[in-house]
Backbone bond lengths (Angstrom), bond angles and torsions (degrees), N, CA, C in turn:
res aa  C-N    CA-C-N  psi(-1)  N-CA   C-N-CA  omega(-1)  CA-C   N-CA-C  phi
1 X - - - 1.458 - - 1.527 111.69 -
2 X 1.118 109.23 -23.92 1.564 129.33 -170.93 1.537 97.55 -59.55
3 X 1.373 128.27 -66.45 1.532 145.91 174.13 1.304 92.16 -61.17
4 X 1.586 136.08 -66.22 1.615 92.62 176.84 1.173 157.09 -22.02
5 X 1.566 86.07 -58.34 1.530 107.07 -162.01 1.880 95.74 -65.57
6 X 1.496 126.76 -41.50 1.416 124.01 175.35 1.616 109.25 -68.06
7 X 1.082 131.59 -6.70 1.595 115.29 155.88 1.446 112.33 -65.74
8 X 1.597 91.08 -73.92 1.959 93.41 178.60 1.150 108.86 -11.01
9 X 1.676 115.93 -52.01 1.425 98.35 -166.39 1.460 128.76 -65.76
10 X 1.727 101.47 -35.98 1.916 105.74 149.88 0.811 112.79 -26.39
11 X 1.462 141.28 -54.51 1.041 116.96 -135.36 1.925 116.92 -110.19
12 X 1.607 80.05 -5.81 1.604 94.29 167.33 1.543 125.15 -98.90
13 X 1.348 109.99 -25.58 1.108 123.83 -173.33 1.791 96.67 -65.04
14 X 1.095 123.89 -27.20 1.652 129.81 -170.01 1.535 112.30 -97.54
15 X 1.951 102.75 7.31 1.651 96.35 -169.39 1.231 110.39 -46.54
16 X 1.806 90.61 -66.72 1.321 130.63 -162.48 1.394 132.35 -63.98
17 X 1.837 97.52 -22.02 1.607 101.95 -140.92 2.114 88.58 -87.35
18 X 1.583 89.51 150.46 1.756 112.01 -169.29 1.137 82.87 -83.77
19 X 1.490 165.63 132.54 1.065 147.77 128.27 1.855 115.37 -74.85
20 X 1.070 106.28 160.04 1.272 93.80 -167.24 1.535 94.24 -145.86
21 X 1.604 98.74 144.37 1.694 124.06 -148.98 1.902 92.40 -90.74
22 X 1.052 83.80 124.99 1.754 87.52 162.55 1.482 128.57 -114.89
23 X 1.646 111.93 55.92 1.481 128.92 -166.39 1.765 94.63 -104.59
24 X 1.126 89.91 151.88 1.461 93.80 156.40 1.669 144.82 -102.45
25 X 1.054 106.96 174.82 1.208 98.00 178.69 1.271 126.66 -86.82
26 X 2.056 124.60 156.44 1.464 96.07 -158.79 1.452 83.25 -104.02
27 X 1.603 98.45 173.95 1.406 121.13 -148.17 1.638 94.27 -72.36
28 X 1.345 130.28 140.29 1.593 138.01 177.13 1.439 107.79 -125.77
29 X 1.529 111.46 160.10 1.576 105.54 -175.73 1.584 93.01 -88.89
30 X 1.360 117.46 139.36 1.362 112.52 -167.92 1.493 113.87 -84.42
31 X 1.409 131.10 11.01 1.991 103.89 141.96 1.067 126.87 -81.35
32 X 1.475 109.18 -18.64 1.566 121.23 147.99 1.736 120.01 -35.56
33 X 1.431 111.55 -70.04 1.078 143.21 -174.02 1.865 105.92 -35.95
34 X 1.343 89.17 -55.65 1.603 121.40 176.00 1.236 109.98 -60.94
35 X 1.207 111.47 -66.82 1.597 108.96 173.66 1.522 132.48 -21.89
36 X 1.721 87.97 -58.18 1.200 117.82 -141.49 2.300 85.40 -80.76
37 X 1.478 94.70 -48.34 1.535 94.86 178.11 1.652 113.01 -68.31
38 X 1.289 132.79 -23.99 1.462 124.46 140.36 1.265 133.33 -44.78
39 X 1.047 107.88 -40.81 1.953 111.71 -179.39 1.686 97.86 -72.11
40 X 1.317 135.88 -39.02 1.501 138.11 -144.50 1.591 90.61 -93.86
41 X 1.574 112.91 -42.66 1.375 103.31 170.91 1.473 124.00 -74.53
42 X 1.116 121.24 -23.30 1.264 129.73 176.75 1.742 108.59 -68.44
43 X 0.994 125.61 -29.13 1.594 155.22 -170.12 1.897 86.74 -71.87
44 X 1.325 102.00 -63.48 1.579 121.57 -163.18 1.923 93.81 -45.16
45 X 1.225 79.55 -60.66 1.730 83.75 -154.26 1.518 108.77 -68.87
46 X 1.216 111.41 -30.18 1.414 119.43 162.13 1.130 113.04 -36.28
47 X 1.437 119.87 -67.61 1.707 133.40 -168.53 1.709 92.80 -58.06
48 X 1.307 128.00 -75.03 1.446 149.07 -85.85 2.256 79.10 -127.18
49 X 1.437 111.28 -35.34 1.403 132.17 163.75 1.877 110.73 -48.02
50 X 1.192 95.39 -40.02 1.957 107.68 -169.56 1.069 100.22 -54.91
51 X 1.775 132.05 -66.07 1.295 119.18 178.98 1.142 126.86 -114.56
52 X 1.428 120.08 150.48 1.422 167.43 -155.40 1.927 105.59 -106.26
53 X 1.929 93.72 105.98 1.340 100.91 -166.86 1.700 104.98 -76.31
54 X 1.333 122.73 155.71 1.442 132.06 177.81 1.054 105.64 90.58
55 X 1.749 134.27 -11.48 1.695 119.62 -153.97 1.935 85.36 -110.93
56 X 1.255 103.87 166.97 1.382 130.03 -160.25 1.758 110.02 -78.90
57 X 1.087 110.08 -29.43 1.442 114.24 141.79 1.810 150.79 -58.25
58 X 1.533 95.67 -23.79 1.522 114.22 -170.19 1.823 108.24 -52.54
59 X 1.699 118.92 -79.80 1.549 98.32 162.28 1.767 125.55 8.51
60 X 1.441 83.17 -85.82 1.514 103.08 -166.29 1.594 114.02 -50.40
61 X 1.000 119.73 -56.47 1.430 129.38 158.97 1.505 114.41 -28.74
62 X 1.705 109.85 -68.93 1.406 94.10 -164.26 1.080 112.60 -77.95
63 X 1.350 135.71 -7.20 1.303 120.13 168.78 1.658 119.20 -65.88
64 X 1.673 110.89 -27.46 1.397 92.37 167.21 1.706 124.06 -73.84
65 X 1.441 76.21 -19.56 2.119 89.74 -179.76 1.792 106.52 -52.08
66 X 1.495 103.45 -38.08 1.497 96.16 -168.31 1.813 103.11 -95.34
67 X 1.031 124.66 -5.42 1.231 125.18 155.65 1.177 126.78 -67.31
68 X 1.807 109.84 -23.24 1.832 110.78 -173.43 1.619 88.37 -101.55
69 X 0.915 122.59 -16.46 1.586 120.24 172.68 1.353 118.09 -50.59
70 X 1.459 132.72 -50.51 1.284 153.68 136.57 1.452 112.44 36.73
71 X 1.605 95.06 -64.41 1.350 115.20 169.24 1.295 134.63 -59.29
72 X 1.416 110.97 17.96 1.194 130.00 -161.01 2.004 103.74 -134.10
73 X 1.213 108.29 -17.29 1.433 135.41 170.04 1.670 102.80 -4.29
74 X 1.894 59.03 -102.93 1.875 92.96 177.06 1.530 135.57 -32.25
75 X 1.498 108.38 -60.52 1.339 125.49 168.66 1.924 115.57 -73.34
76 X 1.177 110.25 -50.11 1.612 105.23 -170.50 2.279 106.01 102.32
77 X 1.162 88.97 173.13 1.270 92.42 153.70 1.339 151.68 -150.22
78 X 1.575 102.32 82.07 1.856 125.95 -149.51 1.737 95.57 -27.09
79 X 1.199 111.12 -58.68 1.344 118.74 -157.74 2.157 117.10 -40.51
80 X 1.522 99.95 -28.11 0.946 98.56 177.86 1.582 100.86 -147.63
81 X 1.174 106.23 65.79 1.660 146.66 -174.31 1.472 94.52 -4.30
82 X 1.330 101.77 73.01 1.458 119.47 141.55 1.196 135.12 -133.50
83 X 1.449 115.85 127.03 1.568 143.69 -133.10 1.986 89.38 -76.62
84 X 1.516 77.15 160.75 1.786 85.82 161.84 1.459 103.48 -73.14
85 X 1.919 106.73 171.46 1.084 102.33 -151.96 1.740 85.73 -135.30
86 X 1.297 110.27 -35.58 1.933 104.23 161.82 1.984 99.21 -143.04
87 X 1.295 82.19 140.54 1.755 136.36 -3.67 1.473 113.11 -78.07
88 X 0.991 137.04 173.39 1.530 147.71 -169.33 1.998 82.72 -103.78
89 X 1.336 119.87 131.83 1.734 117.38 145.84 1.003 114.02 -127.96
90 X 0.967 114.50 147.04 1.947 128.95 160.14 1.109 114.11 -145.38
91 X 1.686 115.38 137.94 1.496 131.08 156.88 1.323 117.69 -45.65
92 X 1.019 130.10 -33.83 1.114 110.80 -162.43 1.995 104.58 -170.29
93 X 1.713 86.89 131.93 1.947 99.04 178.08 1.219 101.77 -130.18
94 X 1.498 119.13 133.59 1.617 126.85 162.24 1.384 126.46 -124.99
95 X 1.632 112.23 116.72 1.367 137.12 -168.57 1.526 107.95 -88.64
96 X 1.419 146.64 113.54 1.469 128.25 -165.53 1.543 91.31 -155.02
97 X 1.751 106.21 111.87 1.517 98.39 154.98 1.680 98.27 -150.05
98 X 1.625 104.91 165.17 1.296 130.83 -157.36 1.719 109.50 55.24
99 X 0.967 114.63 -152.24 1.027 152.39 -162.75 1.888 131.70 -107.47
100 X 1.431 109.90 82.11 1.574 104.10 -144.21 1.414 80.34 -97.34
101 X 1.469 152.84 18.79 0.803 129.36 111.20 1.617 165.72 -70.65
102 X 1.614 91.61 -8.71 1.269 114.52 162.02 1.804 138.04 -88.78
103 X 1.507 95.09 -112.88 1.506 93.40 -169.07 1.327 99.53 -91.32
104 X 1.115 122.41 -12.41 1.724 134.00 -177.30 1.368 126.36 171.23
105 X 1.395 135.61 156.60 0.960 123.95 -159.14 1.761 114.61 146.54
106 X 1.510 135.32 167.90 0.937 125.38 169.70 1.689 108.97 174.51
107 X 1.554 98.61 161.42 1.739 109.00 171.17 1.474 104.75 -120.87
108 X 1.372 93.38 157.03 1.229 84.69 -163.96 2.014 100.06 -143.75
109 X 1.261 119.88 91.84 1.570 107.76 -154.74 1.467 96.71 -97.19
110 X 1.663 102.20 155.04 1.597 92.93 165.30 1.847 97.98 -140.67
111 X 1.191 91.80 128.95 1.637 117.81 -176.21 1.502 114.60 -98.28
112 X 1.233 116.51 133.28 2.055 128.45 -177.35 1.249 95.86 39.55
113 X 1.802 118.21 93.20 1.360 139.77 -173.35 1.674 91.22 -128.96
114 X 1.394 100.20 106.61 1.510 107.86 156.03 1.787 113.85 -87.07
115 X 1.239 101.37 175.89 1.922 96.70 172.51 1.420 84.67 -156.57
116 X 1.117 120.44 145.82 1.523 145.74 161.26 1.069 130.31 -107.08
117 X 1.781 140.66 120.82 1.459 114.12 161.30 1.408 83.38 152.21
118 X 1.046 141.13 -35.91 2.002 137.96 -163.98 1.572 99.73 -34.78
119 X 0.775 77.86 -51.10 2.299 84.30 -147.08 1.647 89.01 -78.84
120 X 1.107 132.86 24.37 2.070 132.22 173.51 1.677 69.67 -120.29
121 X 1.396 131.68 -43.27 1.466 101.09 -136.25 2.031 101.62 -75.44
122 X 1.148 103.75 -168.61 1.497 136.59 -175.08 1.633 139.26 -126.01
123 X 0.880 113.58 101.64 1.874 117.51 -167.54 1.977 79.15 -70.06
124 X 1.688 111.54 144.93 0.981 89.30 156.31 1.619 121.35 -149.96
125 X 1.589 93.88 22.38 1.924 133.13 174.16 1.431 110.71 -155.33
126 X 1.597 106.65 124.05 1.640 118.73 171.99 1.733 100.23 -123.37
127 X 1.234 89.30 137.56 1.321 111.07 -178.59 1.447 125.92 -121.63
128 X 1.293 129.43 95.98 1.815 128.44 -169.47 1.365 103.83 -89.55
129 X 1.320 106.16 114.27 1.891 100.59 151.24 1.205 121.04 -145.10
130 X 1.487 99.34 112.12 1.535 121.60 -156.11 1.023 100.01 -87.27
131 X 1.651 147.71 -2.02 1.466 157.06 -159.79 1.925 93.76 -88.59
132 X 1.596 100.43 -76.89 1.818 125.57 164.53 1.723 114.64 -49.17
133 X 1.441 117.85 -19.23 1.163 114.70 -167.17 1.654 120.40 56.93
134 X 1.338 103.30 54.79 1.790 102.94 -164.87 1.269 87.00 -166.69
135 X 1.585 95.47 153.84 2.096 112.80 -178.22 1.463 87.96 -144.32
136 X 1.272 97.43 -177.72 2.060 116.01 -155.03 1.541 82.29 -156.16
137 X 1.694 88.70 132.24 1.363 91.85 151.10 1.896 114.58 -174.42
138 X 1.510 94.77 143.38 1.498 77.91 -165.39 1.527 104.88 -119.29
139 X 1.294 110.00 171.27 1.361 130.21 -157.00 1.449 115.16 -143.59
140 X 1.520 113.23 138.25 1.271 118.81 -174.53 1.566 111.69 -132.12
141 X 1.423 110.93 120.00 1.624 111.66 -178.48 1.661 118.23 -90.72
142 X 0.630 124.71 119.93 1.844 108.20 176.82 1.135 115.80 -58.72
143 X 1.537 111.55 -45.21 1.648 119.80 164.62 1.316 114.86 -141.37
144 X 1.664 98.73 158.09 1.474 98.27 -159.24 1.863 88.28 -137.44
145 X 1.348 116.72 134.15 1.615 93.66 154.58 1.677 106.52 -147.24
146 X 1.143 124.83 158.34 1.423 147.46 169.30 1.907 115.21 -120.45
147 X 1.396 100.39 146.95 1.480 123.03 168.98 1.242 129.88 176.15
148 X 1.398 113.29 156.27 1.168 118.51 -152.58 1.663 107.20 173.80
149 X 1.435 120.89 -150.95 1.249 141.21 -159.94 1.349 110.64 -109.70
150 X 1.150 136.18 142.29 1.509 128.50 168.24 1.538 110.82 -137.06
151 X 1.412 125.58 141.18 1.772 144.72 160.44 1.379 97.56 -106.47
152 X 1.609 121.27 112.88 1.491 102.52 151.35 1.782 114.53 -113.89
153 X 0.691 125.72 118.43 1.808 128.50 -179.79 1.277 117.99 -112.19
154 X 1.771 119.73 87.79 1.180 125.07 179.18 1.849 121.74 -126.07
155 X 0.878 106.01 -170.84 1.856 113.74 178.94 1.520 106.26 -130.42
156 X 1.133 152.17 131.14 1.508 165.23 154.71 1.602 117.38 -83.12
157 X 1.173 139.75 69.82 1.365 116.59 -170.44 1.912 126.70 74.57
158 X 1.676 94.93 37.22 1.383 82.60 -154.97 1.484 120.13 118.56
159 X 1.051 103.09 -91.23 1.857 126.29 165.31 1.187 131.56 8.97
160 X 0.706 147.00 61.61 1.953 122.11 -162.56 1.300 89.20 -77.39
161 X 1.960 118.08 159.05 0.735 124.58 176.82 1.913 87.43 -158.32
162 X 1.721 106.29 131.76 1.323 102.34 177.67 1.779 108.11 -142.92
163 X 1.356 129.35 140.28 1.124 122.55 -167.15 1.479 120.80 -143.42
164 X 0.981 132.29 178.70 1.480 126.19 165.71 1.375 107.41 -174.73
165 X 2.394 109.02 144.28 1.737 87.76 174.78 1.491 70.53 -174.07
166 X 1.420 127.01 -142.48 1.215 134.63 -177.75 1.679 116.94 -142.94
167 X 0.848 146.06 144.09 1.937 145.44 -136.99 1.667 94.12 -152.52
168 X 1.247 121.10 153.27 1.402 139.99 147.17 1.654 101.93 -131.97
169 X 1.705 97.70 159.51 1.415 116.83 171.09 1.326 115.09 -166.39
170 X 1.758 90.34 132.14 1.212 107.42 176.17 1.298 140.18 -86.96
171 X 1.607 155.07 68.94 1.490 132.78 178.88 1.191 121.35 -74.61
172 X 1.032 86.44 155.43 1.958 102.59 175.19 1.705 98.87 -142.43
173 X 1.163 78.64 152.46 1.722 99.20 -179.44 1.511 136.64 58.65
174 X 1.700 91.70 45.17 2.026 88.21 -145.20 1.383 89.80 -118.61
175 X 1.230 114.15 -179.11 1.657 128.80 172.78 1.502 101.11 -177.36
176 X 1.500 97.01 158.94 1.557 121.50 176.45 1.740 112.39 -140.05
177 X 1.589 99.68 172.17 1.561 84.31 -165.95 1.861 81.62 -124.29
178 X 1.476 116.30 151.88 1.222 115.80 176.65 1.295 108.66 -132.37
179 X 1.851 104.42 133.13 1.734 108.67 175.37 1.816 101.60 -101.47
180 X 1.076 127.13 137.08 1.372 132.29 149.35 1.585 130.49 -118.58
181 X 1.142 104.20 118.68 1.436 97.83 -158.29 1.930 96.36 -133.59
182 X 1.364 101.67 140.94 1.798 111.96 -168.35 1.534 94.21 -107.01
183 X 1.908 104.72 145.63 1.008 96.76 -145.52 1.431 101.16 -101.83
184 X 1.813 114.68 -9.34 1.308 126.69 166.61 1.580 101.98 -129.67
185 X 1.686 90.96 -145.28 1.701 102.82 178.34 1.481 133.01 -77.26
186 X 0.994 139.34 168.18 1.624 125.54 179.38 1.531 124.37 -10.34
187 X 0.792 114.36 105.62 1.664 113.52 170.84 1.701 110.39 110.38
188 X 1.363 119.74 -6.20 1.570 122.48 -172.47 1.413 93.66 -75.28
189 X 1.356 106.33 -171.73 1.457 132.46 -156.92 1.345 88.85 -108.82
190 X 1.687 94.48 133.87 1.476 127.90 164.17 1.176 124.44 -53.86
191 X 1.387 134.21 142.95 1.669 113.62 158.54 1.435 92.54 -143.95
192 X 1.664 102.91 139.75 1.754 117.35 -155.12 1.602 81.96 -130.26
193 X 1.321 72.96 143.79 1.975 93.19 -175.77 1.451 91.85 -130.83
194 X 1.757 137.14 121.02 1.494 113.07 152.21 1.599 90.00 -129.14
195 X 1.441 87.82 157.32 1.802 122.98 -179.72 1.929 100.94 -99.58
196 X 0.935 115.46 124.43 1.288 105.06 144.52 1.465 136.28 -88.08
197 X 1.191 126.90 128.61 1.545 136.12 -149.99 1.300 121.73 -92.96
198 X 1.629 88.93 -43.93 2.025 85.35 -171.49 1.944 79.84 -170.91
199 X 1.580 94.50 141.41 2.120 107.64 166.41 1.196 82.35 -122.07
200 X 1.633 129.72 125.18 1.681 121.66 177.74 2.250 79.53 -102.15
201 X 1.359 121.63 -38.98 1.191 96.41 -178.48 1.484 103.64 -118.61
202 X 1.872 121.73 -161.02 1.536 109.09 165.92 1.748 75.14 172.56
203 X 1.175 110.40 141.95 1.355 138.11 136.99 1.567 126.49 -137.87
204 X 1.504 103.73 145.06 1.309 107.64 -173.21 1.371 118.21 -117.48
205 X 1.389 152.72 175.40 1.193 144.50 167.91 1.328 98.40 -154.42
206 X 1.413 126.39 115.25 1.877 126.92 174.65 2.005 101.49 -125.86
207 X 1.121 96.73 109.98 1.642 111.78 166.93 1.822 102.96 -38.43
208 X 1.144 111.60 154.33 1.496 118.60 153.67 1.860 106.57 49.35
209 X 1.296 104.35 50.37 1.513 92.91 -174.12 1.346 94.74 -74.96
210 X 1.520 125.87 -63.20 1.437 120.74 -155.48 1.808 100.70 -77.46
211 X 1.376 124.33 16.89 1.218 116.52 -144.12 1.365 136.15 97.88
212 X 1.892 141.11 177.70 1.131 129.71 -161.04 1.278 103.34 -118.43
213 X 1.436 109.10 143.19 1.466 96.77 -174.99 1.847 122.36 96.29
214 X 1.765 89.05 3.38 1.540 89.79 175.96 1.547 124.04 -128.17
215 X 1.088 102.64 53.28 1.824 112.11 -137.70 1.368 87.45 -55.40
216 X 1.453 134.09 -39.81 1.256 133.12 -145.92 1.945 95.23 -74.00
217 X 0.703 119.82 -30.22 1.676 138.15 -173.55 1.051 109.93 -87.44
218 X 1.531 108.82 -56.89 2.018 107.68 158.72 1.674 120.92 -44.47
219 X 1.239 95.58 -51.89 1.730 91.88 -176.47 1.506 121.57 -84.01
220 X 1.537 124.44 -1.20 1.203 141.26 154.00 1.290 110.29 -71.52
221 X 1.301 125.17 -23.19 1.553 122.83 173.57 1.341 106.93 -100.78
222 X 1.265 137.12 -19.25 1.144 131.24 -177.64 2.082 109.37 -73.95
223 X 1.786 105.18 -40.26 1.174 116.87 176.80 1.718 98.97 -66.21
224 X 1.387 141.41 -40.55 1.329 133.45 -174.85 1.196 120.91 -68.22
225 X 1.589 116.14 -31.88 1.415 119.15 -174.80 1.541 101.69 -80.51
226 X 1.462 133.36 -57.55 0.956 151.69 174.02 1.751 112.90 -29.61
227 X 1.490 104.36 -38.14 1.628 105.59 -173.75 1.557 103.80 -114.32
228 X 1.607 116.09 -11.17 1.629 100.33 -177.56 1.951 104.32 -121.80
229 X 1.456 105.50 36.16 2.020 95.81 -167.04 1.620 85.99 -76.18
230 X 1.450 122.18 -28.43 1.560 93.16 -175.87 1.127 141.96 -43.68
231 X 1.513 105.17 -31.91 1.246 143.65 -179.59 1.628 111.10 -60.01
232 X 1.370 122.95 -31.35 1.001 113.23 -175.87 1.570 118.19 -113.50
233 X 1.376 118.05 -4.40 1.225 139.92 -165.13 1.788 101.23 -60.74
234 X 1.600 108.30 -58.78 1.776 111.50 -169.60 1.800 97.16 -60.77
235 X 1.119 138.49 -20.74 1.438 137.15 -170.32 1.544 104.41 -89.27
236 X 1.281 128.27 -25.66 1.555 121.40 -174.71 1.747 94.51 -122.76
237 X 0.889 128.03 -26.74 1.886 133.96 -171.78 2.275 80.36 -30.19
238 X 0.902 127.29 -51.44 1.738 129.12 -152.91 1.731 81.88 -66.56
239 X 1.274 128.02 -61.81 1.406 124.00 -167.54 1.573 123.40 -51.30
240 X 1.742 81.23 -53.27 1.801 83.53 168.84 1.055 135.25 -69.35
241 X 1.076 122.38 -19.31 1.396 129.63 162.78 1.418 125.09 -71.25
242 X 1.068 120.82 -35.16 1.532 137.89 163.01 1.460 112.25 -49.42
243 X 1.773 110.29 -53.63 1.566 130.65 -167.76 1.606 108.74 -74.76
244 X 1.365 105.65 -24.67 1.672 124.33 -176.80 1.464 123.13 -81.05
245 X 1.505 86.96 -36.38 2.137 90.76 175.59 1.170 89.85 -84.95
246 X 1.638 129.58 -63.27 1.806 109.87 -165.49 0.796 102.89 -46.03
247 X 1.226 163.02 -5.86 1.708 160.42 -163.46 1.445 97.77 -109.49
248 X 1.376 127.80 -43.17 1.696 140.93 172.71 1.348 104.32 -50.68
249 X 1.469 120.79 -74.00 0.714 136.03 -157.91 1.635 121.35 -70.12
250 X 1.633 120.60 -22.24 1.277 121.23 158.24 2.034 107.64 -76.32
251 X 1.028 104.56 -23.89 1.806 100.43 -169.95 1.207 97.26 -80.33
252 X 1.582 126.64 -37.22 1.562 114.06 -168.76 1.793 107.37 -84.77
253 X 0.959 111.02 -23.45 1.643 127.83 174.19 1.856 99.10 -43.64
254 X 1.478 90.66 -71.82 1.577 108.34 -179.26 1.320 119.17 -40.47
255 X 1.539 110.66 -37.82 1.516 107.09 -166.55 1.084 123.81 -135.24
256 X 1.649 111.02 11.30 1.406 130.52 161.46 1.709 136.40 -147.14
257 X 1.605 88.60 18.76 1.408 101.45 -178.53 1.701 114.52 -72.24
258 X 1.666 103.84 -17.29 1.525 124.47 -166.20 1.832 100.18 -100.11
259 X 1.028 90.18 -36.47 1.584 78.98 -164.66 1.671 134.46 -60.38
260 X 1.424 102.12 143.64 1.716 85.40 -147.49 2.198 93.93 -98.95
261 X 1.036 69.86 96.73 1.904 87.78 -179.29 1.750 95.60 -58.09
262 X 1.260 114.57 -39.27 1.418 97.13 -165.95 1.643 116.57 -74.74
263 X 1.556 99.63 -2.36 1.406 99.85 -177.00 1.540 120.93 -72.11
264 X 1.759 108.24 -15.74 1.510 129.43 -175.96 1.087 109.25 -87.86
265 X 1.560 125.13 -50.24 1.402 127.76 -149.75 1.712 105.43 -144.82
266 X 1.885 97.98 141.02 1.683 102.53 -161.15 1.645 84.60 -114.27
C-alpha cells in the first residue's frame, strides 16, 4: 500500500499541470507573418472589447470571453508570448518532499508530458474582484488525458524504493476551480491557487510499477490502482493541490504576467 499510495500521487500531481510546449514556430514570409499577428490581435480585442469592467454584466461576459478564446488553444499567441495551450508539453516535472534519504520521503520527476483536452473544455463561473485584485473561475473538461515518462526515487519507513517506465491517464468528467490573483500593479507576480472539484472517471496505466520483469505484479497493480484511486484521493487531494498551483503559478507568470489586459478592455 506503501507504493500505492506514492503513485496516486503521479497521478494527481499531472491532473492539473498546463505544461507548456517549447517548439517553435515554422518559418512564414513575414507580411504573412504580419498579417497573420494583426488578425489574432484584432480577434483579441474583439473578444476581450465585449466587456466593460465595474458594470453588472462583466462576470457573465467573461466567462463567455474565455470560452471564445478557445480558439486560441491550439496555436497560442507568440505575439504576446503566450504558449499553446493543447496539448500542453514539457521535458521535464519535479515532485520532492521529505527526505529520500531518510525516514521517508521522495522525488518524483516526470519527463516528455503531453496533456490533452483544453480546447473540449468549458469555463463555467467567472468571478471579478477588483478590491483583492483576483478573479475565480472554474472549468469543466469532459476529458482530460496526459503521458509521458516517469523516475520515482523514494524511501517508505526505511525502504528505498526506486523506479522508472512510462504511464498514460485518462479523466473524464472532472473540473477544477482557479483563483489568480496579482500581487501589485501591471506586470507583478501572479499567485495561482487551483482546487480540484470533482474526477467523475480516471484510468491509469504505469509500466514497471513493481519493477521489470514482473508483469504478473505489474498488471495486478495496474487492476488495483485503476479500481481503488478513490480511495486514496481525500488523503493526498491537500498535496495536489498545493503541487498544481506551484506548477500554475510558474506557467501563468510566463505567459501572462506581461500581458497588457488594459490595452483590450476599459
Amino acid at each position: 500500500m506503501e507504493k500505492l499510495d506514492f503513485y496516486l500521487i503521479l497521478i494527481f500531481v499531472c491532473i492539473n499541470l498546463n505544461f507548456i510546449t517549447n517548439g517553435q514556430e515554422t518559418e512564414q514570409p513575414i507580411v504573412e507573418k504580419q498579417e497573420l499577428q494583426s488578425e489574432r490581435t484584432a480577434q483579441l480585442a474583439n473578444l476581450l472589447g465585449r466587456c466593460r469592467l465595474r458594470s453588472e454584466t462583466f462576470n457573465s461576459c467573461m466567462k463567455n470571453v474565455f470560452n471564445d478564446l478557445r480558439i486560441f488553444f491550439p496555436t497560442g499567441i507568440p505575439e504576446y508570448n503566450i504558449k499553446p495551450f493543447d496539448p500542453h508539453k514539457c521535458s521535464f516535472v519535479q515532485a520532492r518532499r521529505g527526505d529520500r534519504n531518510g525516514f521517508g520521503g521522495f522525488i518524483l520527476i516526470l519527463r516528455n508530458v503531453s496533456e490533452y483536452g483544453w480546447t473540449n473544455s468549458k469555463v463555467t463561473k467567472f468571478r471579478m474582484n477588483e478590491d483583492q485584485n483576483k478573479f475565480v473561475y472554474s472549468q469543466y473538461f469532459p476529458d482530460k488525458g496526459l503521458d509521458g515518462y516517469f523516475e520515482f526515487n523514494g524511501k517508505m519507513f526505511g525502504r528505498s524504493m526506486k523506479n522508472y517506465g512510462v504511464w498514460n491517464l485518462s479523466l473524464s468528467d472532472y473540473s477544477q476551480t482557479t483563483t489568480i490573483r496579482r500581487l501589485g500593479g501591471p506586470g507583478s507576480i501572479l499567485k495561482v491557487n487551483v482546487v480540484v472539484d470533482r474526477i467523475g472517471g480516471m484510468e491509469l496505466h504505469i509500466s514497471n510499477f513493481f519493477g521489470r520483469e514482473r508483469d504478473g505484479l505489474n498488471n495486478f497493480a495496474d487492476t488495483v490502482i485503476n479500481s481503488m484511486w478513490q480511495l486514496g484521493l481525500p488523503f493526498i487531494k491537500p498535496l495536489i493541490n498545493e503541487l498544481v498551483s506551484t506548477a500554475f503559478t510558474d506557467i501563468f507568470n510566463e505567459s501572462f504576467r506581461y500581458f497588457p489586459v488594459q490595452d483590450f478592455m476599459t
